[in-house]
N, C-alpha and C positions, 0 to 999 in steps of 0.2 A: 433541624434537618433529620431525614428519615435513616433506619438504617439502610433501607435499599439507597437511597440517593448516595448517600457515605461509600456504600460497593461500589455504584457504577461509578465515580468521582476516585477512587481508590484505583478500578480497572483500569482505566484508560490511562492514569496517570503511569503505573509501572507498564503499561502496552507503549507508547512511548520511550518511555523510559528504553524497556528492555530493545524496541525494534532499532531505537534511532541509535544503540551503543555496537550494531550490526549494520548502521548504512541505510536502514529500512525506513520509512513514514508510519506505518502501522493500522493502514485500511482493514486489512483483515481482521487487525487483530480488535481495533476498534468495533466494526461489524459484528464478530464472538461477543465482544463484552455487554455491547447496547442489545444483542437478541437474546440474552441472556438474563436480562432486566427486562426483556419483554418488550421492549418497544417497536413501533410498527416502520415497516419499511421506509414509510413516506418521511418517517423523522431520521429512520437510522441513515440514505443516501446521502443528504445534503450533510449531515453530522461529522459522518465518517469524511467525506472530502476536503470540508473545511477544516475540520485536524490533522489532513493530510499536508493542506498544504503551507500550514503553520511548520508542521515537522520534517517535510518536505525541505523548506526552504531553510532550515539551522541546516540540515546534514547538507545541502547540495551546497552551502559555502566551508562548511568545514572540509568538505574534499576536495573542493576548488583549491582553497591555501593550501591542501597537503599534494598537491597537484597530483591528481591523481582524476582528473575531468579527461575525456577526451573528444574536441569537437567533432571531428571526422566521425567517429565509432556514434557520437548522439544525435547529427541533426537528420539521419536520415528518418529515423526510426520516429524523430519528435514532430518533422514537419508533419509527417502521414496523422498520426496520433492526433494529434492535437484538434484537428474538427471534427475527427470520427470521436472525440470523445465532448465533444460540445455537443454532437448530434446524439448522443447514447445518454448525454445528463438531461436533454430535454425531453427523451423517450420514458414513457412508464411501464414498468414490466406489473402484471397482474401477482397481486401477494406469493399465490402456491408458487407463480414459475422464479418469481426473486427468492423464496425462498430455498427451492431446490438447486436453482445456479446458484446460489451463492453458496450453499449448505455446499457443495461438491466444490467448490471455490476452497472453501477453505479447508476441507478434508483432502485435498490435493497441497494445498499450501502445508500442507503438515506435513504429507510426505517430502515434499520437499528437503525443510528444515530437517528433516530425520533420514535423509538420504547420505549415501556415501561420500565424504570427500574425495572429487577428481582428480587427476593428476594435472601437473599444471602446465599441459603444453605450449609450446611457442604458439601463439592467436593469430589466426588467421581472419582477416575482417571481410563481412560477406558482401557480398554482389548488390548494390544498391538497386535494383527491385525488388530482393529479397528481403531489401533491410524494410522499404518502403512497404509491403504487403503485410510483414508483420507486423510493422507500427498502427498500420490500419489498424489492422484484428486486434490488437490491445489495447488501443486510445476506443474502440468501440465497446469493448468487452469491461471496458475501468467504466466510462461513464454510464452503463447499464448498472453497474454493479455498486458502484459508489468509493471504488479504490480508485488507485492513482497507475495501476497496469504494474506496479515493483515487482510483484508476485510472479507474474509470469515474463516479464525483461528479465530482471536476474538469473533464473534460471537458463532461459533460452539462450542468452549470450553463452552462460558457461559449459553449456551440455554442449551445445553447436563448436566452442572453441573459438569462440569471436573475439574474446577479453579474458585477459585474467580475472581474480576475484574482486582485487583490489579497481584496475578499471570499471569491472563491470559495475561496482558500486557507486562510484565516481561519477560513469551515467548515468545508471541507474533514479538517485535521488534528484537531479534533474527532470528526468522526466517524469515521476513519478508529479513533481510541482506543476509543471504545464500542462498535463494531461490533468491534473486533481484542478487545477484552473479555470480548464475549459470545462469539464465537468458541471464543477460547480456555477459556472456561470448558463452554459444551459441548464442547470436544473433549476435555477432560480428566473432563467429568461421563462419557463414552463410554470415555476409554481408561484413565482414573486416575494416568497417570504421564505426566510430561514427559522427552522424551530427554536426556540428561546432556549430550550437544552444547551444550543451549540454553543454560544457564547460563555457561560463558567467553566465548559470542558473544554473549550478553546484554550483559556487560562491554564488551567492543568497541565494538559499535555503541552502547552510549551515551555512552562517547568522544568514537565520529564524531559523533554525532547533537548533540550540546553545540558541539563544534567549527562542525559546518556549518551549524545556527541562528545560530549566532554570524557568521558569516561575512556567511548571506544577510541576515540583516537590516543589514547596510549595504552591499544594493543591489550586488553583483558582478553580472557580466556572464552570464546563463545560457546562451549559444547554444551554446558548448562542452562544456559540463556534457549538455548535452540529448542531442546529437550520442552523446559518449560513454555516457549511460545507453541511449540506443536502439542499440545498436553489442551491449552485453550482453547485452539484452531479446532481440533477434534472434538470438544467439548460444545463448542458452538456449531459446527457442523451437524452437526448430529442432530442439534436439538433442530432444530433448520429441516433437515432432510425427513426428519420420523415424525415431523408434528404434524397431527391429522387434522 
């Protein structure tokens, strides 16, 4: 095995690791590590999805037992999503436009993670066509991109004031799995074949992904973890955004 193969098999495995010990799948962060090794969009979508929804689904039963799901706050947002994102995995975005949406994808996901924590107001839950139009826009925007839509639900919830942190994760890896589902299924009803990559990094990251559930549900310390996932997100964005 080569030393790159050794990296990328190494990345993915603490991207994993580190997202699912936060509640995360680790679209993004998989996306940073496979354009980072260079590989081309057509491999890196369907890769990143099917590792989503391996990690995906360890964190959405770990918060299920720690009950912390909430159905009212998910199915609005999952119903909408979920064929806008079978429609967006069967769609092909031209190299330069995947590459600048996503390169701004995850230098936005950075800010994120390195953004202020809010204060934790009493959640107020939004208006079911509000919930419904955003589920759209992010079941579409996940299967173009090759994520599961986490990135941008978590936030939204908690900026908006819809869920707490803990709810909003709770949803969150739920739909991150059904949207990463549909996803992937349009994008294989479009290309018929999965890259032979995805299957040994599939193994990996559910390693990590068992390991870092495990971890984060008792409650480690996330400031660290955060720092370093936004540290890759910028690292892979960039390279994304400035390559000519």
């Amino acid at each position: 095995m080569t030393a790159e193969a050794l990296a990328l098999l190494l990345g993915v495995f603490l991207v994993a690791l580190l997202y699912s010990s936060v509640g995360h799948a680790g679209a993004s962060g998989y996306i940073a590590v496979m354009s980072l090794a260079g590989l081309a969009p057509e491999t890196i979508r369907p890769t990143a999805l099917l590792l989503n929804v391996l990690v995906a689904a360890i964190a959405s039963f770990q918060f299920w037992r720690a009950q912390r799901f909430s159905w009212p706050l998910f199915w609005p947002f999952a119903l909408a999503a979920v064929p806008m994102a079978f429609l967006g995995g069967a769609s092909a975005l031209p190299a330069r436009v995947f590459q600048v949406v996503v390169g701004a994808l995850l230098l936005l996901s950075a800010l994120w993670l390195l953004r202020r924590p809010r204060g934790d107001a009493e959640p107020v839950a939004p208006r079911r066509p509000l919930a419904l139009g955003a589920g759209a826009g992010i079941g579409l925007l996940a299967g173009l991109t090759g994520t599961g839509g986490g990135i941008f639900l978590t936030p939204l919830l908690l900026l908006r004031g819809w869920a707490r942190a803990q709810v909003a994760a709770g949803v969150t890896a739920p739909f991150v799995l059904v949207n990463s589902l549909a996803g992937l299924a349009g994008n294989l009803s479009a290309t018929r074949d999965l890259p032979a990559l995805a299957l040994p990094l599939a193994g990996v990251v559910a390693v990590g992904g068992l390991a870092g559930s495990s971890l984060g549900s008792r409650r480690l310390p996330h400031v660290a973890i955060e720092r370093l996932l936004a540290l890759v997100l910028v690292i892979g964005g960039a390279k994304l955004l400035f390559r000519l």
